[in-house]
C-alpha positions in Angstrom: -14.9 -107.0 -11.2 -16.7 -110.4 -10.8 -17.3 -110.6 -15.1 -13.6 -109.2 -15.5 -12.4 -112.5 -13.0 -14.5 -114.7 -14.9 -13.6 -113.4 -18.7 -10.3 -114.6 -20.0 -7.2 -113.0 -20.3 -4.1 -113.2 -21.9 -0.2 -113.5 -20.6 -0.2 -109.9 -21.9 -3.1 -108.5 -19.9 -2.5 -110.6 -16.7 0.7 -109.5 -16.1 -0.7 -105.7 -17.0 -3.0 -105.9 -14.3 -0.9 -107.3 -11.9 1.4 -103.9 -12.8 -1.5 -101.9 -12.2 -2.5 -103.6 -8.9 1.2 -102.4 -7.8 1.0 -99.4 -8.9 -1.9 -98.9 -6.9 -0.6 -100.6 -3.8 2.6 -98.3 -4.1 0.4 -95.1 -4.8 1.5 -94.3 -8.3 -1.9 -94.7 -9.8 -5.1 -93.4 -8.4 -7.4 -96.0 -6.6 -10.1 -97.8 -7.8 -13.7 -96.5 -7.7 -16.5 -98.3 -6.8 -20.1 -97.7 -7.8 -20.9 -94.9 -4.9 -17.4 -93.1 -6.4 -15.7 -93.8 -3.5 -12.2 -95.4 -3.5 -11.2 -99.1 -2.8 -8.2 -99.8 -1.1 -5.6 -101.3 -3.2 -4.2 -103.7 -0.4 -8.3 -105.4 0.5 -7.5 -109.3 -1.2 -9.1 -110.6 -3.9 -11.2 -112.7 -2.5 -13.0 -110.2 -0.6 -12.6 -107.5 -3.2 -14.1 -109.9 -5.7 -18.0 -110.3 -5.4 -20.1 -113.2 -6.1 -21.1 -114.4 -9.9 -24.9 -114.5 -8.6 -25.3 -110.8 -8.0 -23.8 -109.8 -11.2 -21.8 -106.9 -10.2 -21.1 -104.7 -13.2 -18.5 -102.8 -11.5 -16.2 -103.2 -8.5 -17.7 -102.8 -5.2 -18.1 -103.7 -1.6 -21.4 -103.7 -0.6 -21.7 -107.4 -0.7 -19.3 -107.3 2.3 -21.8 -104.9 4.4 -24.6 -105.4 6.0 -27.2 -104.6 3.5 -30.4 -106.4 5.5 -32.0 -104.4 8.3 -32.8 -106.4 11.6 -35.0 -105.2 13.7 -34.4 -107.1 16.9 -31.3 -104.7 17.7 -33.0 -101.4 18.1 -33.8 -102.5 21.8 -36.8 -101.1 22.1 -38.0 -101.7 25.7 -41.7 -100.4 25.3 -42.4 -102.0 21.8 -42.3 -98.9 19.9 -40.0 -99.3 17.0 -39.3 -95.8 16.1 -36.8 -94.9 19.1 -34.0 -97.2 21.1 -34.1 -98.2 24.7 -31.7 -95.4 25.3 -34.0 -92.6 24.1 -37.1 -94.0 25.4 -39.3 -91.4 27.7 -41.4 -94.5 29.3 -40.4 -96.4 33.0 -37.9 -99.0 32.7 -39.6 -102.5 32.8 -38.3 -105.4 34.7 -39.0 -107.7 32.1 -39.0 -106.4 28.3 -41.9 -106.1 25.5 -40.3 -108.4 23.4 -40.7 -111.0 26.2 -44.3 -110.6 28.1 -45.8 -108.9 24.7 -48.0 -107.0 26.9 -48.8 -103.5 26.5 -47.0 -102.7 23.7 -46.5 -99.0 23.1 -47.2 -97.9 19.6 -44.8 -96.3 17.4 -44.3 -92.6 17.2 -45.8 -90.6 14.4 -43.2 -88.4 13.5 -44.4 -85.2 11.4 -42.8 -83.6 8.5 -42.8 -80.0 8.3 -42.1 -77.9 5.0 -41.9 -75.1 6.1 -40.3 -71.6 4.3 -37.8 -69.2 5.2 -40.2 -67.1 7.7 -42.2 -70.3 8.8 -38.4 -71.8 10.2 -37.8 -68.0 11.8 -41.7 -68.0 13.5 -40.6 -67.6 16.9 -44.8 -68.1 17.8 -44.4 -71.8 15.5 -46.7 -74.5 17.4 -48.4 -72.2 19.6 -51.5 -73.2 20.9 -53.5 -69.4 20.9 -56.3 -71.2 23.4 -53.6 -71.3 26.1 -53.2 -68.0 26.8 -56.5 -67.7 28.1 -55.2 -69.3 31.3 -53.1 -66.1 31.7 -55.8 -63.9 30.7 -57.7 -65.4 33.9 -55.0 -65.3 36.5 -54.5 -61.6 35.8 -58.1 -60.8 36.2 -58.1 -62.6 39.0 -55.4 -60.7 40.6 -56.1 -57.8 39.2 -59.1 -57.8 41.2 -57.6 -59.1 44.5 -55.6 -55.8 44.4 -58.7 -53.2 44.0 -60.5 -55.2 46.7 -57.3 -54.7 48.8 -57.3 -51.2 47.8 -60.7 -50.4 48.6 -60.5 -51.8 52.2 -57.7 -49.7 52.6 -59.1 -46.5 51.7 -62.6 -47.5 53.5 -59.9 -47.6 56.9 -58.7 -44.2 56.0 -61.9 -42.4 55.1 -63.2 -43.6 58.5 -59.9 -42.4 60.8 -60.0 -39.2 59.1 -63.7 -38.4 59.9 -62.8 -39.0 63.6 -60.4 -36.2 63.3 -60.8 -33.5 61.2 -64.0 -31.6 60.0 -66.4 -31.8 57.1 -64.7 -29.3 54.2 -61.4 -31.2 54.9 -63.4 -34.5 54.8 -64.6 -33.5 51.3 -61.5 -32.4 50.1 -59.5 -35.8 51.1 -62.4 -37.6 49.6 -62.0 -36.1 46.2 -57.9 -36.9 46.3 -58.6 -40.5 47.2 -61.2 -40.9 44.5 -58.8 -39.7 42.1 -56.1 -42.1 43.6 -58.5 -45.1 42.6 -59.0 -43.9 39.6 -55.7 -43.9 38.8 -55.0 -47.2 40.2 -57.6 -48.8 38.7 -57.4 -47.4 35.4 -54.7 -49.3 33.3 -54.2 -46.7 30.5 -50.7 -45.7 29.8 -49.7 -42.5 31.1 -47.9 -41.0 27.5 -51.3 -41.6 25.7 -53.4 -39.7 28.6 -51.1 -37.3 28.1 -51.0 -37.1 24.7 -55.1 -37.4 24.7 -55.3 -34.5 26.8 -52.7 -32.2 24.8 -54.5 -33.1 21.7 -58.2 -32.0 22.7 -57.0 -29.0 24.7 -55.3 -27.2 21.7 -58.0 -28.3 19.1 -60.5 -26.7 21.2 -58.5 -23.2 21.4 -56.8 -23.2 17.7 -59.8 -24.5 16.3 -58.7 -27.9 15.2 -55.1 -27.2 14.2 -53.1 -29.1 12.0 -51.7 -32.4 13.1 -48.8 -34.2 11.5 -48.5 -37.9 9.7 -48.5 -39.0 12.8 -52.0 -39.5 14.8 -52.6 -37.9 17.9 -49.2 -35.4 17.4 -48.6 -31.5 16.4 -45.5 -30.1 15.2 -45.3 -26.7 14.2 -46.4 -24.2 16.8 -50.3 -23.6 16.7 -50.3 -20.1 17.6 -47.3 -19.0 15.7 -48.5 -14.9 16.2 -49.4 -15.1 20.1 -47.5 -14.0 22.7 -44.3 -16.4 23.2 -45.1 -15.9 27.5 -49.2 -16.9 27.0 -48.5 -19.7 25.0 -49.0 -23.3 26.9 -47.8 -25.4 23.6 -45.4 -24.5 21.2 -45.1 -27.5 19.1 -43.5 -31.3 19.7 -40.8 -29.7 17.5 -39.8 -27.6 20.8 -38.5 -30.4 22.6 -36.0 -31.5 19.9 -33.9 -28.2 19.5 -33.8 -28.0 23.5 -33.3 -29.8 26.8 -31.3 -33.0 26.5 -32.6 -33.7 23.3 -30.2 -30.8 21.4 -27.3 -32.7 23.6 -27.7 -36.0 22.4 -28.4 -34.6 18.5 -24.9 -32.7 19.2 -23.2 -35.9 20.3 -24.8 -37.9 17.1 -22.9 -35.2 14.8 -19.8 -35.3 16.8 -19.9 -39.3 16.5 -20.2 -39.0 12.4 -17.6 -36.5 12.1 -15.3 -38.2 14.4 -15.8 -41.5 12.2 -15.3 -39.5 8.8 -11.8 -38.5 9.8 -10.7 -41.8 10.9 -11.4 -42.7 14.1 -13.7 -45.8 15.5 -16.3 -44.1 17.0 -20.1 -45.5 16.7 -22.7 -44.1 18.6 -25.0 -47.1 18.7 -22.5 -49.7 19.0 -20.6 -48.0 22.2 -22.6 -45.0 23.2 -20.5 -44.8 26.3 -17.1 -44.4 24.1 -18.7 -42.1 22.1 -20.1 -40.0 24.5 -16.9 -39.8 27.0 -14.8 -38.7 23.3 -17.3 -36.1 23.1 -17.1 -35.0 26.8 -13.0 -35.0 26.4 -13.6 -32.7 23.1 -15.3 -30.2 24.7 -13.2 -30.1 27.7 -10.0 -29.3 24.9 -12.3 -27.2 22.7 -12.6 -24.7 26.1 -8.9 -24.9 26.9 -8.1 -23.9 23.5 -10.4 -21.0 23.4 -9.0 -20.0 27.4 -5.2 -20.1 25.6 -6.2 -18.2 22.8 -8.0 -15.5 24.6 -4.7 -15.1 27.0 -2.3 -14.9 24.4 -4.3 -12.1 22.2 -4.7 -10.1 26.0 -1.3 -10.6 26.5 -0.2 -9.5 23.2 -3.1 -6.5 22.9 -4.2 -5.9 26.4 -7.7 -5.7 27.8 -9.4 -2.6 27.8 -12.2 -3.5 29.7 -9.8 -4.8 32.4 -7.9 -1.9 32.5 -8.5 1.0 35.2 -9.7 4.0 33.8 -8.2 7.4 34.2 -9.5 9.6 37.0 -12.2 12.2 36.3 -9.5 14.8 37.4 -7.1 13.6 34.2 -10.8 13.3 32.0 -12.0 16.4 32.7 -9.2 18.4 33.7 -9.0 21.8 32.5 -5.3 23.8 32.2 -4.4 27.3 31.5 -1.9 27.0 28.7 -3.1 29.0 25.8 -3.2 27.5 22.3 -4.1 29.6 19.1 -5.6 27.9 15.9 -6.2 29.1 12.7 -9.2 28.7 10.5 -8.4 25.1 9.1 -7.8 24.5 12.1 -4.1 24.1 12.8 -2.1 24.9 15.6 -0.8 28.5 15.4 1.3 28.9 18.6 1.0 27.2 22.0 2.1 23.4 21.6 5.1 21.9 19.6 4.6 19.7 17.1 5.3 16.7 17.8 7.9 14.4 15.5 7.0 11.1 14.8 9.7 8.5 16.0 10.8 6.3 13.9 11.1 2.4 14.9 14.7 2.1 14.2 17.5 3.2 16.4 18.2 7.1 15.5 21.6 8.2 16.4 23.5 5.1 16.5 27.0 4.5 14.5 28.6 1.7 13.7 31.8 0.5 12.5 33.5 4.1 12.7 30.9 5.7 10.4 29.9 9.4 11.3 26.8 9.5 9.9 23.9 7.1 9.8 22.7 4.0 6.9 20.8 5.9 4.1 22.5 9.9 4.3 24.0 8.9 1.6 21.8 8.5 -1.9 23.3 7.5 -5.7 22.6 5.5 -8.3 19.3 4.0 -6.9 21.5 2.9 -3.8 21.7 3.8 -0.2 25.1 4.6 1.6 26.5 6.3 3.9 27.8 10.1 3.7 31.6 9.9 5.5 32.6 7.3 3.1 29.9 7.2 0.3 29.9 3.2 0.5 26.9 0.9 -0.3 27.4 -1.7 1.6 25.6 -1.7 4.8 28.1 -3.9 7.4 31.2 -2.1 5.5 33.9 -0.2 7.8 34.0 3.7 7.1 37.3 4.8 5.2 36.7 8.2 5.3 37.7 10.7 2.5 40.5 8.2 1.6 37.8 6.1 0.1 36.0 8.7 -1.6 39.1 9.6 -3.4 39.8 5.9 -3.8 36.2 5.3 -5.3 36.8 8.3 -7.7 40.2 7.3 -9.1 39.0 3.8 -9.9 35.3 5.3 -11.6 38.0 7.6 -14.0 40.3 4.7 -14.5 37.7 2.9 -16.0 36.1 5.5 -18.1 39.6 6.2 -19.5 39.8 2.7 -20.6 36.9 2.1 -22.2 37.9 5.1 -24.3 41.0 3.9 -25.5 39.6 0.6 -26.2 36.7 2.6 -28.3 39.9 4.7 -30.0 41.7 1.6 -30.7 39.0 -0.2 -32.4 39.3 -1.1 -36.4 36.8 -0.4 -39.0 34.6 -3.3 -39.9 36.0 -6.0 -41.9 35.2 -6.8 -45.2 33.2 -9.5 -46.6 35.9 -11.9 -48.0 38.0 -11.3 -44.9 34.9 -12.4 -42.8 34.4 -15.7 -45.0 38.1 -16.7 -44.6 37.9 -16.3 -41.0 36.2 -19.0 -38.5 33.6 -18.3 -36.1 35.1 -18.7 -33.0 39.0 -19.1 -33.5 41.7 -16.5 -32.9 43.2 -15.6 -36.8 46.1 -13.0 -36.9 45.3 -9.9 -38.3 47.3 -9.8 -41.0 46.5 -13.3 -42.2 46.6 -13.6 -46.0 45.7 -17.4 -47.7 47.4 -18.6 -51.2 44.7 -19.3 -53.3 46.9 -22.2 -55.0 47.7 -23.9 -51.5 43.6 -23.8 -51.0 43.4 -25.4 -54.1 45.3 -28.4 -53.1 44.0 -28.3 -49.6 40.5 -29.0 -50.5 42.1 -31.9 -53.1 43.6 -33.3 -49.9 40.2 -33.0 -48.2 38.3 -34.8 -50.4 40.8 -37.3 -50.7 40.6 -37.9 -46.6 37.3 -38.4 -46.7 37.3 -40.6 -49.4 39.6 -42.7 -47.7 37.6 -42.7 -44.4 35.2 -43.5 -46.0 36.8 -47.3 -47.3 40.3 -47.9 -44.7 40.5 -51.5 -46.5 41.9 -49.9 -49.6 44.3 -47.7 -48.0 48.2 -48.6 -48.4 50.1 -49.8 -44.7 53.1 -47.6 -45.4 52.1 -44.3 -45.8 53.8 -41.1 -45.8 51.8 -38.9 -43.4 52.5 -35.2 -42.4 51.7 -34.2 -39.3 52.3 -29.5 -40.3 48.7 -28.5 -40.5 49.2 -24.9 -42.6 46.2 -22.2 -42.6 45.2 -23.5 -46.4 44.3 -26.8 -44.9 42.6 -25.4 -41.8 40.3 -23.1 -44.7 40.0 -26.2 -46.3 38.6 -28.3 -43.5 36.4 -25.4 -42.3 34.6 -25.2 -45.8 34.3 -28.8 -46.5 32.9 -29.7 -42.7 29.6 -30.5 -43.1 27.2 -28.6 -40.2 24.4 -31.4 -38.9 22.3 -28.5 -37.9 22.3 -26.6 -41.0 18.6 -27.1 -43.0 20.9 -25.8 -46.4 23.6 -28.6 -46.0 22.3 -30.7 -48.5 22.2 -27.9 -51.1 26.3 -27.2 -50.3 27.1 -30.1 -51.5 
């Protein structure tokens, strides 16, 4: 900016900048850019836009109108250190400044530079002294051992009220269950691995070593597979997952998964408490479902078991009718036979019929007998409609005989091709074979004209009599779409 001041222009390319600078101003050009890319705003003068010829500023800027030195008498440090501010300063306040006694001047921080990686930023142990934990390692000794002193005096006071009082076996016996007490107290060891120490060298010393899992210290599969189940002391750690609470909470996992692969927002580690009241309202509806189900099949078959049974006098009862069988088996004489019923109504008539639906069989069709009809909801008509019936069946068959006595022999074959398919032609229809002549002139001579309309004549004589030769005429020269042989008529 400071060369492009200095350079010389023309008329031409002063008044183009002076364009351009109002463009700017009135934001229909983009801003100019200074050396850091950032923008310069368009309404700054001239003379402050403009820098200097002595710093030879290649392109526009305004860093010769910031504060580019750095002083250090404003940081107001107030202990002499130069690497923090009076305001962040940890020391006392002085009454009278650094800067003026210049006495005991603190030095400036050193302040470190770590590069550290992804895991070294996560450390949550970062900058931990290890040597200071042996502080905590000492106060826990030292009250660990407060306590067992406490402990012993206590159970010195007890040993020595209980001799008073009682004799020498029970003396023995309470001394054994307090020794055990210290040891317990005293002994820091977690309970589960006891346990698990115990369990371990009890069945290796009756199975014989066993076989353990990955895991150390552990036994899945039942050791003594072929003892008695009621002898057995330890069947396995895989025992306590298919029983107890543990089969619950495995249920309720499955529930949860099933639950959240048909749609609903259910997530056993994210709200155990949702999931597990869903699972306690499903059960509740799974046994109301099954208690509704059960009632309507008893109330639609019965219970037997429910059901009071028949007295020994019924069960057992003898009688002295006589009954004869034969060989096979069969009653002879004694007791009817009884008829099976039939579900439907027996003995019911309906609309004035004297006989029941299906007394009556013709024709692959049931009917009834008084009227012989084959409609089920009809009303009877009695013998009148029998008669009726008949009369109309020989009506019928006397027609179709007459129609089969009235019937002409078969045409011949020029009568068939001088008659259309489809159309009603008198019988006794006879063509000229002159007037077909000119007919299929005429023909041609229509289709030649549809064919080109420009060339036909405005008055023309037309007659409107359609005779059978022109009909013929038509007929043979239409041209079927659908026929494959119509380009071979032609």
């Amino acid at each position: 900016m400071a060369t492009a001041s200095m350079a010389f222009k023309s008329r031409e390319d002063h008044r183009k900048q002076l364009e351009l600078e109002e463009a700017r101003k009135a934001g229909l050009a983009p801003a100019e850019l200074d050396e850091d890319g950032k923008e310069i705003n368009p309404h700054i003068p001239q003379y402050m836009s403009s820098a200097p010829w002595y710093l030879n500023a290649e392109r526009p800027s305004l860093k010769h109108q910031r504060k580019w030195k750095s002083d250090p008498n404003y940081t107001k440090a107030c202990c002499g250190a130069m690497t923090h501010d009076s305001k962040s300063c940890m020391d006392r306040p002085r009454k009278v400044g650094a800067k003026y006694t210049n006495m005991h001047i603190a030095p400036d921080e050193k302040v470190e530079t770590f590069e550290l990686d992804y895991d070294g930023k996560r450390d949550r142990w970062n900058g931990y002294d290890p040597s200071t934990y042996s502080r905590v390692i000492e106060r826990f000794e030292a009250i660990d051992e407060a306590r067992r002193k406490y402990l012993k005096e206590q159970q010195l006071k007890k040993l020595e009220e209980k001799n008073n009082n009682q004799n020498g076996e029970d003396e023995a016996s309470e001394e054994e269950d307090d020794e055990d007490d210290l040891k317990v107290d005293e002994a820091k060891v977690d309970e589960s691995k006891q346990m698990d120490f115990a369990k371990v060298e009890k069945r290796v010393r009756t199975t014989g070593g066993g076989s353990t899992g990955t895991v150390r210290h552990s036994m899945r599969e039942d050791p003594l597979p072929d003892s008695d189940p009621n002898e057995k002391f330890y069947v396995g750690d895989n025992q306590y997952r298919v029983s107890g609470q543990a089969l619950e909470f495995k249920q309720l996992n499955i529930h949860a998964w099933e639950a959240f692969e048909k749609g609903q927002d259910v997530h056993m580690q994210a709200a155990p408490s949702q999931a597990e009241l869903l699972y306690k309202n499903f059960k509740i509806n799974k046994e109301k479902l099954k208690s509704e189900m059960k009632e309507t099949v008893m109330e639609k078959y019965g219970n037997a078991a429910s059901e009071e049974q028949l007295p020994k006098e019924l069960l057992l009862g003898q009688s002295e009718r006589e009954i004869e069988y034969d060989r096979a088996g069969r009653i002879i004489k004694g007791q009817e036979i009884a008829l099976p019923k039939s579900k439907y109504e027996e003995d019911v008539y309906i609309n004035n019929h004297t006989s029941v639906w299906g007394s009556w069989w013709k024709d692959h069709q049931w009917g009834y007998r008084c009227c012989r009809q084959t409609i089920r909801n009809s009303y009877c008509t009695g013998s009148a409609g029998i008669e009726a019936a008949e009369e109309a069946t020989e009506l019928m068959k006397a027609n179709l005989a007459r129609k089969e006595a009235t019937e002409d022999k078969p045409k011949s074959i020029q009568e068939k091709q001088l008659a259309s398919w489809g159309t009603e032609i008198p019988e006794d229809l006879v063509l000229d074979e002159k007037l077909l002549a000119e007919a299929l002139k005429k023909e041609d001579e229509r289709k030649r004209e549809e064919r080109d309309e420009r060339k036909r004549k405005y008055n023309v004589k037309w007659n409107d009599e359609v005779t059978a030769e022109d009909m013929e005429a038509y007929r043979m020269k239409k041209v079927h779409h659908d026929d494959p042989m119509k380009d071979l008529l032609h």
